[in-house]
N, C-alpha and C positions, 0 to 999 in steps of 0.2 A: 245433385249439383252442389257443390261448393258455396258458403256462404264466407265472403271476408267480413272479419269479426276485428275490430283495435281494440285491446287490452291492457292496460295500466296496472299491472302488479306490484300489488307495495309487498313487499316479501322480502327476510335476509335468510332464507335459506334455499338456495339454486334446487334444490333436488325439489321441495315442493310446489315452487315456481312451476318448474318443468311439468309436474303431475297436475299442475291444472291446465296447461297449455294441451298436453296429452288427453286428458278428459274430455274437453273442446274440440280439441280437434277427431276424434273417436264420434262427437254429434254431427259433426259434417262441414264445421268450421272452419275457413282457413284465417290465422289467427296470425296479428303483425300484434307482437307485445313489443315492452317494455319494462324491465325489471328496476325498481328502487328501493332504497332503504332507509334514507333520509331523508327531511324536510326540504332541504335543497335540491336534493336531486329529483325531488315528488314535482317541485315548484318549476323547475326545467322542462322536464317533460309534459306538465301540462301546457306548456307555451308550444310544443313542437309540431303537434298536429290534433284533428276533433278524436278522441278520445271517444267510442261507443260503449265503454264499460271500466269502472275502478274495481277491483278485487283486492283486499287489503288483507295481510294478516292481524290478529287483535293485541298482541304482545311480541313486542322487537325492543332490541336493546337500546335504539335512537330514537327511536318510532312509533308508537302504541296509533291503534285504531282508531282512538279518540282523535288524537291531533291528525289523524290523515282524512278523517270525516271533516274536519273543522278548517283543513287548509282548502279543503275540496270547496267547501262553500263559500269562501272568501273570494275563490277567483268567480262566484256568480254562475257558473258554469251546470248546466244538469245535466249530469252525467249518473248513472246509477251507480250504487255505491256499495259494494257486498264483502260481508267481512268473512273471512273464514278463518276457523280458531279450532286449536287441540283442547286450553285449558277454560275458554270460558264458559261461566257458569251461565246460571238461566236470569237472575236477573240484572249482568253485565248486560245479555243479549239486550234483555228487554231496554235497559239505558242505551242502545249503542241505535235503536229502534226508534224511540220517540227523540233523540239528535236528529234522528235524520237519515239515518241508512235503512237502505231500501229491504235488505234480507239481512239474514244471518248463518251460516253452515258449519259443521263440527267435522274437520279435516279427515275424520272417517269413515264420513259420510258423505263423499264427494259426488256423490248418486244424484244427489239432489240440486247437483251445481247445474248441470244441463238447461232442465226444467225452469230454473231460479232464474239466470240467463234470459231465455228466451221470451221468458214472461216481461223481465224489468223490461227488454228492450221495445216488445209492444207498450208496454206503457210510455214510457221516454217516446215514442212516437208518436202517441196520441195526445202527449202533453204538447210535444213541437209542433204537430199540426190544430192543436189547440191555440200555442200562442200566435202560428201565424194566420189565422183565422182571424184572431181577434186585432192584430199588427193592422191586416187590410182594411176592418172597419174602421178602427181609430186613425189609419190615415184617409180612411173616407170622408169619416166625418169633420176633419181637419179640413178639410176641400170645400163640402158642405158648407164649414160654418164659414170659411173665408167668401163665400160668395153673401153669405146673410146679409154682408156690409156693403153690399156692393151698391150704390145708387151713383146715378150720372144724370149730371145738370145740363141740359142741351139749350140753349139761346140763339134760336134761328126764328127766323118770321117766317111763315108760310109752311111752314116744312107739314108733310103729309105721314100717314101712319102709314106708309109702306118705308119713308126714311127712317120714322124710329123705332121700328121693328130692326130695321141694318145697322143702326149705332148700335140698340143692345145685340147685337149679332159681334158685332167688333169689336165688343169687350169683353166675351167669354173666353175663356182657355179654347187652345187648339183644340179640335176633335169633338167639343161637348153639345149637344144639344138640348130642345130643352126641357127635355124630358129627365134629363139627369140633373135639372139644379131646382135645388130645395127651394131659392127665393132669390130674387132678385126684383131690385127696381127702379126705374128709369121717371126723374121727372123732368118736364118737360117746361120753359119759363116762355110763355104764351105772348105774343102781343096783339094789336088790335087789327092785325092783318089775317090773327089767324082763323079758321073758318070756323064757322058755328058748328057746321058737321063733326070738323074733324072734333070741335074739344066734345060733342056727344061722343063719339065713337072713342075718342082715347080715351075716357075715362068707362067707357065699358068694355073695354081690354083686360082679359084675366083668363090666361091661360094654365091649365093644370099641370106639376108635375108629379110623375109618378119615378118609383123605382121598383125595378121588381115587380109591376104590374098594382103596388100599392101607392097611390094618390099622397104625399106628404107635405105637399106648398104649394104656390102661385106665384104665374110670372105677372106682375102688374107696372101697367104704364101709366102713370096721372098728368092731370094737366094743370097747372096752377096760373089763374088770372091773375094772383097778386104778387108781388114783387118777393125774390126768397128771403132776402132776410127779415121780412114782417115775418115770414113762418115758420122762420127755421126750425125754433123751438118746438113747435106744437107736431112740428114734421118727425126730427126726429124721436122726441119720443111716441112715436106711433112708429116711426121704425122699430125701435128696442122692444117695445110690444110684441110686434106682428114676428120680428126676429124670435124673440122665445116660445110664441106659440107657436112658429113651426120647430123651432130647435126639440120642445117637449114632442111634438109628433114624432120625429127623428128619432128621440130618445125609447117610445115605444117600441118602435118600429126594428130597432137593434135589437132592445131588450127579446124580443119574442123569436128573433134569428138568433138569440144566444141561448135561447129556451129549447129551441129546434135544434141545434147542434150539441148540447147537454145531452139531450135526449138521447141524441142519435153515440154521442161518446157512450151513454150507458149502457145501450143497445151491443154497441160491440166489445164495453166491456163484461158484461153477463153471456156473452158468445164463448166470446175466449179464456172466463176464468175458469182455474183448472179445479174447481166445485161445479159437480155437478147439480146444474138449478133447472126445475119444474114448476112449470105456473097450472093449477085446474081453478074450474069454475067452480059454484060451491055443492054441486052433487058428486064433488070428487073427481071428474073425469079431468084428465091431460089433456091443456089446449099447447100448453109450449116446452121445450125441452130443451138446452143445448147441446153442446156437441161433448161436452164430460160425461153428459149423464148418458147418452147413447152411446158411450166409450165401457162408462163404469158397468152398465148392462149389460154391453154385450151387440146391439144392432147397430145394422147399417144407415136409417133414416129415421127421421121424424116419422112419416108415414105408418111404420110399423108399430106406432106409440101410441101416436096421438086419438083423443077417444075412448080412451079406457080407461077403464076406473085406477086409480091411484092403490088400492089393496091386491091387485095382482104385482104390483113391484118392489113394493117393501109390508112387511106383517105386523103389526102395530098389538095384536091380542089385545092381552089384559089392559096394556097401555091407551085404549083405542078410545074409551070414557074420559080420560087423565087428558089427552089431547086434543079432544072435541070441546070438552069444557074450558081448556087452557086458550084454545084459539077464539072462542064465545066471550069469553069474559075478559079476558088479559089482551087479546088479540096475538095473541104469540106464544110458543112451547120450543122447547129445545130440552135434546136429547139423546139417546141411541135407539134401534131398532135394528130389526133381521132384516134381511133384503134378500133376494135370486135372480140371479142373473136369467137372461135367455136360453142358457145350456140347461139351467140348474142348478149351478153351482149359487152355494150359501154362504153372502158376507154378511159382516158390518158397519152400520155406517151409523156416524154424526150426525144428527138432524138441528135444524133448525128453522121450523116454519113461521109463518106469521101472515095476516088476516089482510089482507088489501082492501081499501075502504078507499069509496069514489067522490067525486065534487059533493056528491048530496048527503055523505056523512053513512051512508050505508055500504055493507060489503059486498065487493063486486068479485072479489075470485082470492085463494089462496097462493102462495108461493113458499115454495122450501128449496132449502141449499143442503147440498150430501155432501161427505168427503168417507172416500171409504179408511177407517180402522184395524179394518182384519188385521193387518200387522201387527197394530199397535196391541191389541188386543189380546194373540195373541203371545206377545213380550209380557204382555203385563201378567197372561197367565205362567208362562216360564217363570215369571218372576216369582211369583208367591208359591210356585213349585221349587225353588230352588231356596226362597225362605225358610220354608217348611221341611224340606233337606237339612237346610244349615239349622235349622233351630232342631231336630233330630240328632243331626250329630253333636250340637252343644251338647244337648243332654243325654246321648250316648259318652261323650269325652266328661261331663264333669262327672257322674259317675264313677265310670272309668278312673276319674282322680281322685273321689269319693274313696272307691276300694282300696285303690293305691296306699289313698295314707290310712285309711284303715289298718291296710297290710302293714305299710309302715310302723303304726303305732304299735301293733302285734309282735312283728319283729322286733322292735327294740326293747319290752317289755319281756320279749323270750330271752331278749340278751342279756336282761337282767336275772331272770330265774335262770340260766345258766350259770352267773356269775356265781348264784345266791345259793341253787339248790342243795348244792353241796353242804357247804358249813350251817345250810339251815336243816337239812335233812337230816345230819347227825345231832342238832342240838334239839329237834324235835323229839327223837326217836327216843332219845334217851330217855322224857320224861311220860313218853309214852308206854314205854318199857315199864316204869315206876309204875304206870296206871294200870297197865296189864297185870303185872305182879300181883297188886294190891286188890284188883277184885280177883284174882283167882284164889288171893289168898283168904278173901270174905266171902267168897265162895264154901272156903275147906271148914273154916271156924263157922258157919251159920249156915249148917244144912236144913234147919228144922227151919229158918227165918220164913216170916209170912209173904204173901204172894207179891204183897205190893213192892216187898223190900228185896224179889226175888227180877222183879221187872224191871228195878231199877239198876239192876246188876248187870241184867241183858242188854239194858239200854246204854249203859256206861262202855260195858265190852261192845258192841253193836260201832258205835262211835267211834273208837281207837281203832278200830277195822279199819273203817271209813277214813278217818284220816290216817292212818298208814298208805293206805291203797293212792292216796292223792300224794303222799311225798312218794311212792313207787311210778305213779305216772310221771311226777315231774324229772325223779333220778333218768326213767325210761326216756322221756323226750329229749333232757340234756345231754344225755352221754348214750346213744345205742352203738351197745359193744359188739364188738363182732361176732358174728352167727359159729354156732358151734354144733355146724348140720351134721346130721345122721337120717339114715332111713328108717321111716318109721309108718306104721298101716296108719289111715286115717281112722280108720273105729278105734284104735289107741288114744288117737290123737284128742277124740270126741269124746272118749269116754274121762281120759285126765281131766279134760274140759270142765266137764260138767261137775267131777267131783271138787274141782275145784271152785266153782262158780254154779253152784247147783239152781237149777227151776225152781221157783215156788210151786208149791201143791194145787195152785188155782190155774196155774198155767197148762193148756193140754200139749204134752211133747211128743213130736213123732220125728222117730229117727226113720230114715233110707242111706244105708250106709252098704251096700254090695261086699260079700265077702271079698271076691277075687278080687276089686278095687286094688289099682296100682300103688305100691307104697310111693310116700313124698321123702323126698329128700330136703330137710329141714332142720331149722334148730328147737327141738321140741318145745322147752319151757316157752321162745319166746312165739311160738304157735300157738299154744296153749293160752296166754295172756291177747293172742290178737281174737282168735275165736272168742274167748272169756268176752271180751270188751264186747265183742257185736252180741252174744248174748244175752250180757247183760242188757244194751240200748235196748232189744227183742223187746225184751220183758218189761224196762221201765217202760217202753212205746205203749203196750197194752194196759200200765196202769191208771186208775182211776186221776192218778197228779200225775200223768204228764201234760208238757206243751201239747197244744195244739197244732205242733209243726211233725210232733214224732221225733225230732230228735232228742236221744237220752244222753243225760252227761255220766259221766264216768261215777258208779257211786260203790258203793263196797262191797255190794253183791246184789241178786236179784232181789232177794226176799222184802226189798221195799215194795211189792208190787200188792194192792189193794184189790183188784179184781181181776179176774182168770180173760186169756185167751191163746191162740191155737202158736204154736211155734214149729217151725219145721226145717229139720238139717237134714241134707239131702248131700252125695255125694255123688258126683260122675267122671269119666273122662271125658278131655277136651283138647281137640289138637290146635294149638296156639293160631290166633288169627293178626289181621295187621293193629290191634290193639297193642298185643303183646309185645316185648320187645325182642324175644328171640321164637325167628320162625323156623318153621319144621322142626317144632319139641312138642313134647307131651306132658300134659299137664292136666290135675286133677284139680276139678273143680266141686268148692264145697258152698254150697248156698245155706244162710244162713235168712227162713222167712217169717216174717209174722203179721196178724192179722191187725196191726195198731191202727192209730191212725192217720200215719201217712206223711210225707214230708212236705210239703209247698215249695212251689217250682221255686221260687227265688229265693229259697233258703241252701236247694241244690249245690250250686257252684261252690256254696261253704263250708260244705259238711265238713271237709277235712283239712280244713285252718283254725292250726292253733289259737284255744281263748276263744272259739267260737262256739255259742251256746244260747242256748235259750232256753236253758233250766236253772233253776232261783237258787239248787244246790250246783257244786259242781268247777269247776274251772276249763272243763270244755278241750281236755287233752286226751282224752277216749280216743276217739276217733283218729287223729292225727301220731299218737300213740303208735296205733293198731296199724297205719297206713305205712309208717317208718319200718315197723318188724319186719311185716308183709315184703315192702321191697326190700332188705337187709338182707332176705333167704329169695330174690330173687322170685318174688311172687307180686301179685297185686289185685287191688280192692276197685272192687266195681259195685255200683248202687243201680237200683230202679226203685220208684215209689210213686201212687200214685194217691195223691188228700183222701182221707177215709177210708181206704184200701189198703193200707199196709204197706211195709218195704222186705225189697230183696237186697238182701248185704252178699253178695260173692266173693269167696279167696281163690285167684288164681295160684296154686302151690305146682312146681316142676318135679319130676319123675327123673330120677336117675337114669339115665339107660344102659341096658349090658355094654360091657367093652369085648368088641370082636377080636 
């Protein structure tokens, strides 16, 4: 059934207006609003009719939340006051909170509007039947006290206690009898006519009255021999007396109806709050439960509850020491715990218990408030899953920019030994050529020279190898000319190789080189220089000075190599797969392997970027060299390596095919 609902929307945007109207009305509300957006027109509408709820938004251009709480209170009016807002933050809310508004909701969350609603208005109800509760006694007691004063002077002779019993009759309020007045009283001014009986009997006249079956005053009739104004004085301050000592009785007598209706407000607000709360006695068992927590569980009634122990509904474990002591010593603990529902299923919830303690200062029973989490929970684990994402990709992406300008710096430093190579490569050579000359020429003239003088001949010549070979790589990497292919067998190819770039004697070389093997169509020399390079790295990999990464930089030939190990060229066919760039061709593939010691993964991705190296001799153009030849004749370089194990260098080289 239908609930009519009055709604006060302070809002300047129609369309979200309407979406709380729509939300409300979706809970079973039939809703009679009101849209405004200024002060004025806020101040209108609250004159029009009783308004059962304000929904405000927190930020309008005439209008902020602040001053629509604050107009709200000026008209005196309690009405509940609920703000709902896109931009504000948490601790707006909390100022918008202790102002004086009832809630707060974040316009995305309009889920919680319903619930928020339904709650304020039982309150606002229990407040209104609180102040009219308290309306009826303070006009009670207005009643009350106006009879306190009440005395009446009767001056008749003879008159009997059945007539002054009917004068004080004829001067109460309609309807009252006299059980309903706190005090009242009648004196009576005697003369000598009047009978001895009656002044015994009027003056032991004192009847009780009660309210509510509680005794609070006396109705008294006296009789005075003496003339009133000898006594006035002495009379009425015994009135004022006798007045405030029942007024203090009175005043009890409220106070403990206002104790008994506190109670009973408490009573139905721990019913209806939407925390689910449980009271046990203190061996743990449920004596009481509300109607949240028989929601948050899962049953139909108390009955299925109550009685049993508190550890079949929430599991406290490790926690169980931590909150046994917290409630002993502190009287209180708060925190989270596991919970299971009636099905099985496994939340979390909120805790917050604490120790109940009776008249005599001992503990008479526990109580705890839940609110389930899980949600919350969670988010919060999304959350630091998705921190832990985003802090991953930071360090995936700086990286990333790491290499970049690394690259960057590589390349512009290429673009200067491009600039450079040239006019430095001829102004090298030249005086290299001089050095050549000159020991070949100490060479001719001192055949007989002694050994040391013969070592240092080899080491001079040894050198100018060596730096020739590096202005040859850097000529090679700045300018590679164009392939000047021919067909040619690979054991040609292998064999120039090696005389060119021969093994040290420590090294063990085993060729697999198939006669019938398909010739390559290639540019020889610069074959010959890519093979060279990866044999050379072979060789420095298994020397006693290489890196520890395995990769060798470019050096003048093998023979730097200090101790022996196993190298192996091997030759096969291979028919192009989706590595390669052209499919269904043939292709000979020639491995070049050795036993070094192996490259490290995150050295991998660099092998063949110019300037990259990690040898103390060298400039690091080997490889990137050999990789440019390689594609130049329509071939390419593929690596495997695994730390301590050695690498495999492969050259993909393309095979001619007949023309039909």
């Amino acid at each position: 059934m239908a609930r009519p609902l009055a709604v006060l929307i302070v809002e300047d945007v129609e369309s979200d207006a309407q979406l709380i109207v729509r939300t409300l009305t979706k809970a079973g509300y039939t809703i009679a609003f009101e849209q405004v957006e200024t002060a004025a027109q806020m101040r209108q509408a609250l004159k029009k009719q009783p308004w059962e709820m304000v929904i405000s938004d927190f930020s309008m251009p005439e209008l902020d939340g602040h001053a629509a709480l604050k107009l709200l209170q000026e008209t005196g009016l309690d009405i509940p006051f609920i703000v709902v807002s896109g931009t504000m933050g948490e601790e707006t809310a909390v100022a918008m909170m202790k102002a004086g508004a009832h809630d707060y909701l974040m316009k995305g969350k309009l889920a919680r509007l319903v619930p928020a609603v339904e709650r304020e208005l039982g309150q606002a109800e229990v407040r209104r039947e609180a102040r009219r509760v308290e309306h009826q006694k303070q006009e009670r007691v207005k009643e009350l006290r106006t009879l306190f004063g009440l005395s009446v002077i009767i001056e008749r002779e003879n008159i009997t206690l059945d007539e002054v019993c009917q004068e004080l009759t004829n001067i109460l309020p309609a309807g009252w009898q006299y059980p309903e007045i706190a005090y009242a009283r009648m004196v009576v001014r005697g003369s000598e006519f009047c009978t001895k009986n009656f002044k015994e009997s009027a003056w032991k006249l004192s009847t009780p009255i009660k309210v509510d079956g509680t005794e609070i005053g006396k109705i008294e009739v006296g009789y005075l021999e003496k003339r009133l104004d000898e006594v006035e004085g002495s009379f009425l301050q015994e009135e004022r007396e006798l007045i405030d000592a029942v007024a203090e009785r009175i005043g009890r007598y409220i106070e403990g109806k206002q104790a008994e209706e506190a109670l009973r407000v408490k009573d139905w607000a721990i019913e209806s709050s939407l925390n689910a709360v449980a009271i046990s006695d203190l061996a743990g068992n449920l004596t009481y439960v509300n109607s949240a927590f028989l929601k948050l569980w899962g049953y139909g009634s108390p009955a299925q509850i109550l009685g049993k122990s508190v550890t079949g509904f929430w599991q406290m474990g490790e926690k169980a020491t931590e909150v046994v002591e917290a409630l002993q010593a502190q009287g209180g603990w708060a925190g989270e715990l596991s919970a299971q529902g009636k099905d099985g299923t496994g939340f979390q919830v909120e805790v917050a218990a604490s120790m109940v303690v009776g008249a005599t200062g001992q503990p008479v029973c526990m109580l705890a408030s839940f609110s389930d989490i899980t949600a919350r929970k969670r988010a919060e684990e999304e959350i630091l899953q998705l921190n832990a994402n985003l802090e991953k990709r930071v360090e995936e992406r700086t990286r990333e920019l790491q290499d970049a300008q690394e690259k960057l710096i590589r390349q512009e430093r290429l673009a200067l030994l491009g600039q450079i190579s040239g006019s430095v490569s001829h102004e090298l050579r030249n005086p290299l050529g001089v050095i050549s000359n000159a020991i070949y020429y100490l060479k001719l003239v001192q055949p007989d020279a002694g050994e040391k003088i013969k070592r240092y001949h080899a080491m001079i010549e040894q050198e100018v190898k060596t730096a020739d070979k590096i202005i040859a790589d850097l000529l090679d990497f700045a300018r590679i000319k164009s392939a000047d292919r021919e067909q040619i067998s690979v054991a040609t190819l292998v064999s120039h190789t090696l005389e060119r770039f021969p093994v040290p004697a420590t090294v063990e070389l085993k060729l697999e080189i198939p006669a019938d093997l398909a010739m390559v169509f290639v540019d020889p020399r610069q074959m010959e220089q890519v093979l060279g390079n990866l044999v050379t790295n072979a060789c420095q990999a298994m020397a006693s000075t290489s890196s520890a990464t395995g990769v060798a930089t470019q050096k003048s030939s093998a023979t730097d190599v200090k101790e022996g190990g196993k190298l192996y060229l091997s030759g096969t066919m291979s028919i192009s797969s989706e590595q390669l760039s052209v499919s269904n061709k043939k292709w000979v593939r020639i491995s070049v392997k050795d036993s070094g010691e192996g490259i490290l993964p995150e050295n991998m991705p660099k092998l063949f970027e110019p300037l990259f190296t990690t040898k103390v001799k060298g400039i690091g153009l080997g490889l990137p060299v050999a990789k440019k030849l390689a594609e130049a004749n329509d071939g390419r370089i593929e690596v495997q390596s695994q730390p301590g194990k050695g690498s495999t260098f492969t050259v993909y080289l393309p095979v001619q095919e007949d023309e039909r």
